[in-house]
C-alpha positions, 0 to 999 in steps of 0.5 A: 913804904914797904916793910916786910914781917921780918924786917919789922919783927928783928928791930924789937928783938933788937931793942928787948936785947938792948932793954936786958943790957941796960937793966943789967947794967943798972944791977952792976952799977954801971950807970955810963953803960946804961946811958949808952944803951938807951941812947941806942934804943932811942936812935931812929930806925933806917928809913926804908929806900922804897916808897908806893903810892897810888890813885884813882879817879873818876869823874862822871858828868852831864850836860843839860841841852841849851841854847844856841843860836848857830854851831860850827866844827868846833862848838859845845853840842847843844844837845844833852850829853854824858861825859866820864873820865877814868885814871890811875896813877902809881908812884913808884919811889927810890931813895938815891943818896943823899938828898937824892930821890927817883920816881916812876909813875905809870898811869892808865886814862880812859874817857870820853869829852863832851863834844870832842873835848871843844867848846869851852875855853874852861873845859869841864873836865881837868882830868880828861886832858889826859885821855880822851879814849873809850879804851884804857890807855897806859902810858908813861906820865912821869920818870924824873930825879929830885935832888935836894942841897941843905944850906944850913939854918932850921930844918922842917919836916916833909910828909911822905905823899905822891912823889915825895918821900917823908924826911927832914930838910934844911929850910934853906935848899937848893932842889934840882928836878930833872927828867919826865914830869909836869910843869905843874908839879913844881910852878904855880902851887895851889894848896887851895885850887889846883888838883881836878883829883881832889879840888876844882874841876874846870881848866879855868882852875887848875893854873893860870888860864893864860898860862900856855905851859909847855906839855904834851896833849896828857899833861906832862914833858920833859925838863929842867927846873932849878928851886931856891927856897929860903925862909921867906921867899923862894924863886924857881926857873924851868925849861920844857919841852913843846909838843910837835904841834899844838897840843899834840901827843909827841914832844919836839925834842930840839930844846935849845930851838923850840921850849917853854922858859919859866920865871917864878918868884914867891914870897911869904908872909903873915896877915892878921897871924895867917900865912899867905903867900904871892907870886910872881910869874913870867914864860916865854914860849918859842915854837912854830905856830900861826899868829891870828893876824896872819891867818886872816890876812891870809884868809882875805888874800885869798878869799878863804876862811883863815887857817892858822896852819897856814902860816905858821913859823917861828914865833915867841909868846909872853905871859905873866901871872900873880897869885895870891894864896891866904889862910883865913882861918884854920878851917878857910882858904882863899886864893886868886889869881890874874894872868895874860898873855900877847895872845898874838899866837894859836894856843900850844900846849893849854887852852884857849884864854888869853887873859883871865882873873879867878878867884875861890877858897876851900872850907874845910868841914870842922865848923859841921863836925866833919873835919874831912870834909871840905866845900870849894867855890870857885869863880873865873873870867876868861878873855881872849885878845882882840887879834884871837876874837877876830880870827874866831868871828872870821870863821877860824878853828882853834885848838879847841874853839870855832863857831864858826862865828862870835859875838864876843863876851867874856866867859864866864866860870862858876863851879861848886864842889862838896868834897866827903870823905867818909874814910881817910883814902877815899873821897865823893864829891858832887859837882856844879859848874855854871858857864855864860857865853861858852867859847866867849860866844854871847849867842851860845848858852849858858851852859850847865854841868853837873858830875860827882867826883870818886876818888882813891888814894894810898 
């Protein structure tokens, strides 16, 4: 929050004056009048109406070479390569009226992927779906309203942080966010596993692998979402943008034609004295894409290799996801995750995983005297539906994916993180991620990444 010398020196005048009163009345017995104005030395200062946050991070990796026994258009480089990834991000906060606030977020991203940003259906790199330009880019990636109704009952209190001001609420409400921001923001909250600035890098952890959210190529839409959080479940429903075309840049602004619907039910509980919490997730997604099975009929029909841009038309695709979140210890957390979807259509707006089971926890440095600190493991197994892998061992190029053939095998995710924290602000963390059967491609890999994570906050 911003205050200004002034601002800060006329309250102490104010409250020594208060101070003189409330002696000099004591001295003239006065007792009701000295009560009266240590009730007002006590009250809380007005809240300023402006808050401003920041963050930047970078993230550098390298690829060993490996081995392959083909490549298509769309595969992981087999050679040794580098890759990095630069963003900054502000959160400019303006408190409304009651129970309202607004927040602007311009962002910067720089980057360059490994191979183009293909190859891996748990890409290396969370941060670089937001740029993939050798230039920095500026842009938008958040203007949205949050508006929150108090039903009454025990109140709990909300620490200022990115795009939330500090201040007490019921915990029974109603919120209301509407305007510019990521799906991510409001569904699929993992305090363990799903921030690549601060946590797991690789896609496979940043939500559901099958979870195909609606979002532009960055990360971010435009939306609706409404929250009922009670004592000890809540539940959240959302409607989104979809991109134009499959993870492009610019938003399909016919809502009621083409959007991404989202369901989500949460319940909390205690284990053994340990929070925990499960969740329930549904979406549906209408937009026009190109079913796999069209594709290859297609393809056969005319003794070509199958290209969904060649049949795409109006299409829904389904999905569904469960998380469970649990504390264990103070210091240790653990979550897993298990989603699916139809997998019947090209992926619009996430990455290629039709089916995914994941699992990791975060321990956190008391137990070495760094209370910091923290050491997340991660692992994932990523899947694609039958109509997908036939598509891709006909020779079909997906958003992401392409060979150019396939022995299919599960791909499979293990990342390793070590998170110092030196100061409060600022944090190093190196990196290992291990991939089998990159692409779910048996012939391929397996795939080593090593990188270090510098990340800064205010």
């Amino acid at each position: 929050m911003l205050f200004s010398p002034l601002a800060a020196a006329y309250p102490r005048a104010r409250r020594r004056f208060r101070r003189a009163l409330a002696a000099l009345a004591c001295c003239a017995c006065l007792p009701a009048t000295a009560q009266q104005a240590t009730a007002a030395d006590d009250a809380p200062e007005t809240e300023s109406p402006f808050a401003f946050h920041g963050q930047s991070t970078y993230i550098w990796q390298r690829k060993p070479a490996f081995g392959a026994a083909y490549s298509g258009p769309n595969s992981l480089g087999t050679e040794r390569a580098k890759s990095y990834s630069f963003t900054a991000t502000l959160d400019l906060g303006l408190r409304l009226w009651q129970g309202a606030e607004f927040h602007f977020n311009p962002e910067v991203a720089q980057g360059v992927p490994f191979s183009g940003l293909h190859g891996v259906g748990g890409l290396s790199n969370g941060e670089l779906a937001k740029g993939a330009s050798t230039s920095p880019v500026f842009y938008r990636a958040r203007a949205f309203i949050r508006q929150s109704w108090g039903l009454g009952g025990p109140t709990e209190t909300l620490e200022a942080d990115f795009n939330q001001f500090a201040r007490t609420v019921d915990q029974r409400r109603v919120v209301l966010t509407a305007g510019n921001f990521g799906v991510l923001d409001v569904f699929d909250q993992n305090e363990f596993g799903s921030d690549p600035r601060t946590q797991f890098m690789n896609w496979s952890f940043l939500t559901h692998g099958a979870f195909d959210y609606a979002a532009d190529s960055r990360g971010y839409t435009w939306g609706v979402s409404l929250e009922y959080i009670g004592d000890g479940w809540s539940a959240r429903i959302g409607r989104f943008l979809q991109p134009l075309e499959s993870n492009g840049l610019e938003l399909d602004t016919r809502m009621f034609e083409h959007y991404g619907d989202i369901i989500e039910l949460e319940k909390r509980y205690q284990l053994a004295g340990r929070p925990g919490t499960a969740r329930l997730l549904l979406f549906r997604n209408k937009a026009r894409m190109g079913e796999f099975s069209d594709a290859i009929q297609f393809g056969i029909a005319n003794n070509t290799t199958p290209d969904l841009a060649d049949v795409r038309r109006e299409h829904a695709k389904t999905g569904v996801g469960v998380t469970l979140l649990q504390q264990v210890t103070d210091s240790l957390g653990v979550f897993a995750r298990a989603s699916l979807s139809d997998d019947k259509t090209e992926t619009y707006a996430f990455t290629e995983i039709g089916r995914q089971v994941s699992a990791g926890g975060v321990l956190k440095g008391d137990a070495w005297g760094r209370s910091r600190d923290a050491l997340g493991v991660a692992v994932a197994i990523n899947m694609l539906g039958s109509q997908h892998r036939n598509y891709l061992a006909a020779g079909g190029q997906g958003a992401f994916l392409g060979d150019g053939a396939l022995r299919y095998g599960p791909e499979q995710i293990l990342e390793i993180y070590y998170s110092f924290q030196p100061v409060k602000y600022l944090s190093i963390s190196p990196d290992f991620q291990f991939v089998r059967n990159p692409g779910y491609n048996r012939d391929r890999g397996p795939v080593k990444f090593y990188g270090v994570r510098f990340h800064g906050e205010f």
